[in-house]
C-alpha positions in Angstrom: -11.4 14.4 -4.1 -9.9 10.8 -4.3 -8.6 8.2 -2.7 -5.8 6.2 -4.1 -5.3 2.4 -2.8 -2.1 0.6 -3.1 -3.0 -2.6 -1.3 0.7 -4.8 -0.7 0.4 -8.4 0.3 3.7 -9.2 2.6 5.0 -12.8 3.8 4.1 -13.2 7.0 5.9 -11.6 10.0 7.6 -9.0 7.6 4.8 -6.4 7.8 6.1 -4.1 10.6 9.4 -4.1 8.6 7.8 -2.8 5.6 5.6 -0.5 7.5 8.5 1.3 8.8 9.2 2.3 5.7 6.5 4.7 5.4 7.0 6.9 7.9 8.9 8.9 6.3 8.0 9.6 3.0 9.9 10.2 0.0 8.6 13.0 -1.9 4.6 12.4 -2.1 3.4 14.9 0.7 5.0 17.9 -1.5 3.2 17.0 -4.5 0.6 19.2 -5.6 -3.0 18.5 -5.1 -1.4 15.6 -2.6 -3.8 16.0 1.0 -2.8 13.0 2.9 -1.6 9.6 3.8 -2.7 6.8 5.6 -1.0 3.3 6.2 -3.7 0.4 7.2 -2.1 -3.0 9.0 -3.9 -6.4 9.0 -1.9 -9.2 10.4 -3.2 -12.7 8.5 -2.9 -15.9 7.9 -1.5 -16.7 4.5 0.0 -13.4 4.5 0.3 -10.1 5.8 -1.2 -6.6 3.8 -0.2 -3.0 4.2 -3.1 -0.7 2.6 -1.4 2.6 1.5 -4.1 5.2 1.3 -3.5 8.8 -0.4 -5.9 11.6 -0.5 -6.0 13.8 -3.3 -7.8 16.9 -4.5 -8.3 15.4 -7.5 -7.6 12.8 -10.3 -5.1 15.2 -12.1 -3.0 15.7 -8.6 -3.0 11.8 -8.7 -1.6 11.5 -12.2 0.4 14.0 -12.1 2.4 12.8 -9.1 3.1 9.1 -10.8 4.2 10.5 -13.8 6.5 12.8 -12.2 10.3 12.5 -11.9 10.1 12.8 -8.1 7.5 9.8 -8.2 10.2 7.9 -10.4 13.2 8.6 -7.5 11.0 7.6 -4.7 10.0 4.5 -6.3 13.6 3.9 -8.4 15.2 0.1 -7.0 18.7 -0.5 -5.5 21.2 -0.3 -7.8 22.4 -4.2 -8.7 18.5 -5.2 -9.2 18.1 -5.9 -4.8 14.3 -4.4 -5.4 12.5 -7.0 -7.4 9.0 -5.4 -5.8 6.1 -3.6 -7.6 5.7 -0.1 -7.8 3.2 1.9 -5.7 1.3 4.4 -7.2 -0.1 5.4 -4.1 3.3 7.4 -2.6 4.9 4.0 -1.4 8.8 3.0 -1.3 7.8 -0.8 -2.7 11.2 -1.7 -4.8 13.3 -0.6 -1.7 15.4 -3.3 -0.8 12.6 -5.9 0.1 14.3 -8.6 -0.7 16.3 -10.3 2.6 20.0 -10.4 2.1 19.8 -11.9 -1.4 16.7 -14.1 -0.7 13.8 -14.0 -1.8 10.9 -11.2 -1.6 9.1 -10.3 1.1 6.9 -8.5 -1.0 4.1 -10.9 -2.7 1.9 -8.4 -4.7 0.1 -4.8 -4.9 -3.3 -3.6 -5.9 -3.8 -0.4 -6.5 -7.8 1.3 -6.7 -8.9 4.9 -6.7 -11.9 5.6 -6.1 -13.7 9.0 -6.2 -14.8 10.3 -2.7 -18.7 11.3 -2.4 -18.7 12.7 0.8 -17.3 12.5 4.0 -18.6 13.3 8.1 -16.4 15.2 9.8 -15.6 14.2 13.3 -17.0 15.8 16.1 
């Protein structure tokens, strides 16, 4: 199992915007070998971060699902360039609209990391 990590730096203030835009996702939770999502908030000082956490049952699941056409739709940008953000890999809709009315990006970066899951504890 894996865990895919798209972290997304944000300007501050903008982060519950962009947050809402997870909830309902755009393809990633019928992908095969695709367990689950997570979105992580921290509020900040320079700047805000969105941690977008996917579970997978494997590596292959993981590729599979970013080289797929229904990963390429869910991540495509407006028509007339009004994305200008980075792609998620990790099931995010980054290159959605995020810029204000013409302005500039709300969206300053993304990291993504996937690391391999050891093990895990149950909770009780």
């Amino acid at each position: 199992m894996i865990v895919a990590t798209n972290t997304i730096s944000i300007k501050t203030g903008h982060v519950d915007a962009v947050a809402e835009r997870f909830k309902n996702p755009k393809g990633v939770q019928h992908a095969p070998g695709f367990i689950r999502m997570e979105l992580l908030k921290l509020e900040g000082e320079e700047h805000d971060e969105l941690k977008v956490c996917t579970t997978w049952e494997n590596r292959e699941s993981f590729d599979a699902w970013v080289n797929s056409d229904a990963f390429k739709q869910a991540h495509a940008r407006p028509a007339g360039g009004a994305g200008g953000g980075q792609q998620s890999a990790a099931g995010g809709p980054q290159g959605h609209g995020d810029q204000q009315a013409g302005g500039p990006s709300i969206m300053l970066g993304a990291k993504l990391t996937v690391h391999e899951v050891v093990f895990s504890h149950p909770g009780e």
